[in-house]
DSSP file (Angstrom, degrees, kcal/mol; ACC not computed):
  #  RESIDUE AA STRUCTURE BP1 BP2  ACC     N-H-->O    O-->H-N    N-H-->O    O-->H-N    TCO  KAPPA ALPHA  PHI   PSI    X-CA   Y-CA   Z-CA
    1    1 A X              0   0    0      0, 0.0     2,-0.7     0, 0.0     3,-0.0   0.000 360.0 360.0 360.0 137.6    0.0    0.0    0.0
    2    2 A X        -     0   0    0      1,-0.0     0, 0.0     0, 0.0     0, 0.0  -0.512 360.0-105.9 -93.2 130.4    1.3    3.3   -0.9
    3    3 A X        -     0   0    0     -2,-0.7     2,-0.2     1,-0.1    -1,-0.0  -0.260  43.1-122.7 -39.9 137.7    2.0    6.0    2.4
    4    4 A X        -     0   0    0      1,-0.1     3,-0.1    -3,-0.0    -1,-0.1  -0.489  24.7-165.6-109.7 140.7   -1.1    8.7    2.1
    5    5 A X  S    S+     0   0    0      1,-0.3     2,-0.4    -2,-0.2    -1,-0.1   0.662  73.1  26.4 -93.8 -36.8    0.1   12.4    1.7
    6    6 A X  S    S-     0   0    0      2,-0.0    -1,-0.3     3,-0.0     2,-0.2  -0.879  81.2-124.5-113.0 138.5   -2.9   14.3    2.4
    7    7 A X        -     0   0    0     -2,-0.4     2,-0.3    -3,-0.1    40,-0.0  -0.694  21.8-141.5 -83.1 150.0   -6.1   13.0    4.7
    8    8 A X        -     0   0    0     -2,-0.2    40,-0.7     2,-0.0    38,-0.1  -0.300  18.9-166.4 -93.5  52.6   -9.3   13.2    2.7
    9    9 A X  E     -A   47   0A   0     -2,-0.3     2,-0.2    38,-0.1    38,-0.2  -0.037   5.1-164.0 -96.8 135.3  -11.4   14.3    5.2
   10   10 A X  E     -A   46   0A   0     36,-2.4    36,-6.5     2,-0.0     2,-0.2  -0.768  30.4-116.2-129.5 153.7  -15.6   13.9    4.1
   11   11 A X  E  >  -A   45   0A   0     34,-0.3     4,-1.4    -2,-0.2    34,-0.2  -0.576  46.5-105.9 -96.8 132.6  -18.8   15.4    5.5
   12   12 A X  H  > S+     0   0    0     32,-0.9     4,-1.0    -2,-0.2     5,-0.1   0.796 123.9  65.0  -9.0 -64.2  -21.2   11.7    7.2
   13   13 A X  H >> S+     0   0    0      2,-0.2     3,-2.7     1,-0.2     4,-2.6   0.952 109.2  32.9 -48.0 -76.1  -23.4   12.2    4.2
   14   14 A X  H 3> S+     0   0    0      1,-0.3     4,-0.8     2,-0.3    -1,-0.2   0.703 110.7  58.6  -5.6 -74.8  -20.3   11.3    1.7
   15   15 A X  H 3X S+     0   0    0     -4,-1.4     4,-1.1     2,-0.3    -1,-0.3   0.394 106.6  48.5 -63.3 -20.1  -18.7    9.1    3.4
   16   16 A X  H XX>S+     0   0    0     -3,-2.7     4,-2.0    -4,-1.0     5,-1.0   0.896 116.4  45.7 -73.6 -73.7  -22.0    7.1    3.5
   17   17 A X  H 3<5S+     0   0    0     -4,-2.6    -2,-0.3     1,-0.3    -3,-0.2   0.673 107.7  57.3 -54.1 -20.2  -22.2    7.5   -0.3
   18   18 A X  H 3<5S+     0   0    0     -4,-0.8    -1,-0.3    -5,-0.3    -2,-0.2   0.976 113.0  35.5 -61.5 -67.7  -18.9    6.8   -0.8
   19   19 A X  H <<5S-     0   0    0     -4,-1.1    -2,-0.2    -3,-0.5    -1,-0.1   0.503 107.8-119.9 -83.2  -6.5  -18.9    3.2    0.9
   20   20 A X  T  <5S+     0   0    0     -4,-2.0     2,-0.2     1,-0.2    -3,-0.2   0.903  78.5  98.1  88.7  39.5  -22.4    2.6   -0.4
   21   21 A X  S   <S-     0   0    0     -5,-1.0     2,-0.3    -6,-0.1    -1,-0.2  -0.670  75.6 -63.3-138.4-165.2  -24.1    2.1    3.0
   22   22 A X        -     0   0    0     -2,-0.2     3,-0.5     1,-0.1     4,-0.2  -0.569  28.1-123.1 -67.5 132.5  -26.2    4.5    5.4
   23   23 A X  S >> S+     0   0    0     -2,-0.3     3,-3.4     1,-0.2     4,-1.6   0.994 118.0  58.7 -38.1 -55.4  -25.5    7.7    7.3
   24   24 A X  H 3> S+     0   0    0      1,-0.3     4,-2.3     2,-0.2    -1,-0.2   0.932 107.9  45.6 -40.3 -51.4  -26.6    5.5   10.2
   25   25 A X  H 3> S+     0   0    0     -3,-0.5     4,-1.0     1,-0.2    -1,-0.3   0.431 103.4  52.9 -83.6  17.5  -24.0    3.0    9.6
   26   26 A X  H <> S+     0   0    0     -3,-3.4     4,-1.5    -4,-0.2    -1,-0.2   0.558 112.8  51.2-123.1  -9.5  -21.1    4.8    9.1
   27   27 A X  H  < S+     0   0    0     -4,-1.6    -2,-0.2     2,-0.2    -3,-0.1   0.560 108.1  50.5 -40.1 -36.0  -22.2    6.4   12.5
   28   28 A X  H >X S+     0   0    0     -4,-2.3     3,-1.2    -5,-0.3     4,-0.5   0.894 112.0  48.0 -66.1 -51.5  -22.6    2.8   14.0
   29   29 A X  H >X>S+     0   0    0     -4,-1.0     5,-1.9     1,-0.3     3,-1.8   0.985 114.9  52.1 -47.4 -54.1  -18.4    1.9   12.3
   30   30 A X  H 3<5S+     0   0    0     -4,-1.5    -1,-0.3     1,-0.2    -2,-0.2   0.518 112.0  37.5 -66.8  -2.5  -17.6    5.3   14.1
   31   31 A X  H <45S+     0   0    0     -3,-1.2    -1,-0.2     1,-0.1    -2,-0.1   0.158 120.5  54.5-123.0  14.7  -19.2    4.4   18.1
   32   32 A X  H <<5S-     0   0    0     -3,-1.8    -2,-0.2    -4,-0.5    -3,-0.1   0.283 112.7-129.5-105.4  -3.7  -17.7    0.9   17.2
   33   33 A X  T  <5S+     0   0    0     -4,-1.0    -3,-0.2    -5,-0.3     3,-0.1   0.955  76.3 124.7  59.6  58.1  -14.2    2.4   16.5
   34   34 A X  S   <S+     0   0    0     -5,-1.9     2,-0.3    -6,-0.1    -4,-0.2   0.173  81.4  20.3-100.7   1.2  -14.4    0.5   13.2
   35   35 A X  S    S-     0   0    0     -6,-0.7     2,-0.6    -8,-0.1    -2,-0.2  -0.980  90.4-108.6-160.3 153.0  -13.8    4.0   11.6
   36   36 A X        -     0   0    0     -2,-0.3     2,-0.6    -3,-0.1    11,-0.5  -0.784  18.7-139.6-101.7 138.9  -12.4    7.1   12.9
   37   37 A X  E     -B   46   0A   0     -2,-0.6     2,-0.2    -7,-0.2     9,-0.1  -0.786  24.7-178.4-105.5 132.2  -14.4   10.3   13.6
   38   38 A X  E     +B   45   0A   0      7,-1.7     7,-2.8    -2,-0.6     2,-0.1  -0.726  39.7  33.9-107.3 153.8  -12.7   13.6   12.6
   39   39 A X  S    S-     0   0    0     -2,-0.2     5,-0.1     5,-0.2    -2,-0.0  -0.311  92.1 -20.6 106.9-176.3  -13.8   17.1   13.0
   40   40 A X        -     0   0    0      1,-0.1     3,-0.2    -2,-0.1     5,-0.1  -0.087  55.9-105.6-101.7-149.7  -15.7   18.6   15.5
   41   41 A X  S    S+     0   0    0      1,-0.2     3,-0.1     3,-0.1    -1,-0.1   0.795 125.8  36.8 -74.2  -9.9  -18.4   17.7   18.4
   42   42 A X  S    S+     0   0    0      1,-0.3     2,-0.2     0, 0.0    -1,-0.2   0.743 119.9  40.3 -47.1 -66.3  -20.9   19.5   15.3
   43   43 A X  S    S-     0   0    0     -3,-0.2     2,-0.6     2,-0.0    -1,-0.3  -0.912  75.1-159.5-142.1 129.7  -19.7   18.6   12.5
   44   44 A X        -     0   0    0     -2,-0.2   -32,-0.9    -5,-0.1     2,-0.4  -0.943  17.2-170.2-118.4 116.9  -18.2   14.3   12.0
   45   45 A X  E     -AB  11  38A   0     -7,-2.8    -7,-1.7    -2,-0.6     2,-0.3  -0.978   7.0-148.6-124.4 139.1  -15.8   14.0    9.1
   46   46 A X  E     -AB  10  37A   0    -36,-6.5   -36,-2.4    -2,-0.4     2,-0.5  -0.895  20.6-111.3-127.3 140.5  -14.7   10.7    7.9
   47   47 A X  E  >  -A    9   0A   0    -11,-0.5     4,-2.9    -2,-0.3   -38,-0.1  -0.328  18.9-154.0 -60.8 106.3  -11.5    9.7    6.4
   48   48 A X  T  4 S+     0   0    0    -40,-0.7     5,-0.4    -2,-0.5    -1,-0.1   0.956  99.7  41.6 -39.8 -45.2  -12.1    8.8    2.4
   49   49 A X  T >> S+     0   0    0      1,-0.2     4,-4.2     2,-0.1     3,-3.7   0.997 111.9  56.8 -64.6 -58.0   -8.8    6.3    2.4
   50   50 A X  H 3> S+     0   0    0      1,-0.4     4,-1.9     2,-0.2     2,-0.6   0.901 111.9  41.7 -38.5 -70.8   -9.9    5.0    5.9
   51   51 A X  H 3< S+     0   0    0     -4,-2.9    -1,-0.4     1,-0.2    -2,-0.1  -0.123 113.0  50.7 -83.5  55.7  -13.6    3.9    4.4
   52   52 A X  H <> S+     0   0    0     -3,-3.7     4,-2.5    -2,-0.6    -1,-0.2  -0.073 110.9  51.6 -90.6 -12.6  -12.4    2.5    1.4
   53   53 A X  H  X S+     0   0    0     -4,-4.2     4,-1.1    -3,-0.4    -2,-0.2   0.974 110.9  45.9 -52.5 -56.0  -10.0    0.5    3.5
   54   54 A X  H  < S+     0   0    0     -4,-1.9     4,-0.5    -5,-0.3     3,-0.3   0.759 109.7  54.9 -82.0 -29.3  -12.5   -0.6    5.5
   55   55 A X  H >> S+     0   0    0     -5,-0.3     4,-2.2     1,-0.2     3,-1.4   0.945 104.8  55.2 -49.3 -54.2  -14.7   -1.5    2.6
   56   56 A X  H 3< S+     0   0    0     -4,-2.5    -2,-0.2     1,-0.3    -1,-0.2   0.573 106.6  46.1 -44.7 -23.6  -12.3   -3.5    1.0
   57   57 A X  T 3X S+     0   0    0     -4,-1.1     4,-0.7    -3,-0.3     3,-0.5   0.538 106.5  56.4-100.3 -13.8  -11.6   -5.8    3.7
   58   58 A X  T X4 S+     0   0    0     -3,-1.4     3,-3.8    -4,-0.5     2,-0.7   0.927 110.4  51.8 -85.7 -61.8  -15.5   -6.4    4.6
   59   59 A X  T 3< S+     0   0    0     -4,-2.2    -1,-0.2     1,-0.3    -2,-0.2   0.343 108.6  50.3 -57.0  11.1  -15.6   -7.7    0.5
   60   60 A X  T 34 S+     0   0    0     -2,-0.7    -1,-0.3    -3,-0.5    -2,-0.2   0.738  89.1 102.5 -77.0 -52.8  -12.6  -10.0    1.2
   61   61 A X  S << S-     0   0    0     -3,-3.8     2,-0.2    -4,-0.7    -3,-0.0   0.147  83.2-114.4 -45.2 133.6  -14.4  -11.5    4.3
   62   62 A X              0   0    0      1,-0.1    -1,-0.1     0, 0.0    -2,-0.1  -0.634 360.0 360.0 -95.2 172.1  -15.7  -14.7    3.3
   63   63 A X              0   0    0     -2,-0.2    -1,-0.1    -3,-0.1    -2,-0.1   0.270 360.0 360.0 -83.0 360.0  -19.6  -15.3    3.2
């Protein structure tokens, strides 16, 4: 994997569309510490590399 320069940091809504799931779940990965929450107590911003990471490894997972 290549070392990340820049964080890509996305708004809940996004970051849900991004990994192709619910605002609600990407709220559940973040109070499961299965994702990291960025930003402030306001405003939740979610790392782009971080959920595509985390996508990739669920679709690895066998069935």
């Amino acid at each position: 994997m290549t070392p990340r320069t820049q964080t890509r940091l996305v708004p809940t809504e996004l970051a849900a569309l991004a990994a192709g799931v619910s605002e609600a779940t990407i709220r559940k990965w973040a109070s499961r510490r299965k994702l990291t929450r960025h930003g402030t107590t306001r405003r939740a911003l979610y790392d782009l590399d971080e959920i595509i990471d985390l996508r990739a490894g669920e679709s690895r997972r066998p069935a």
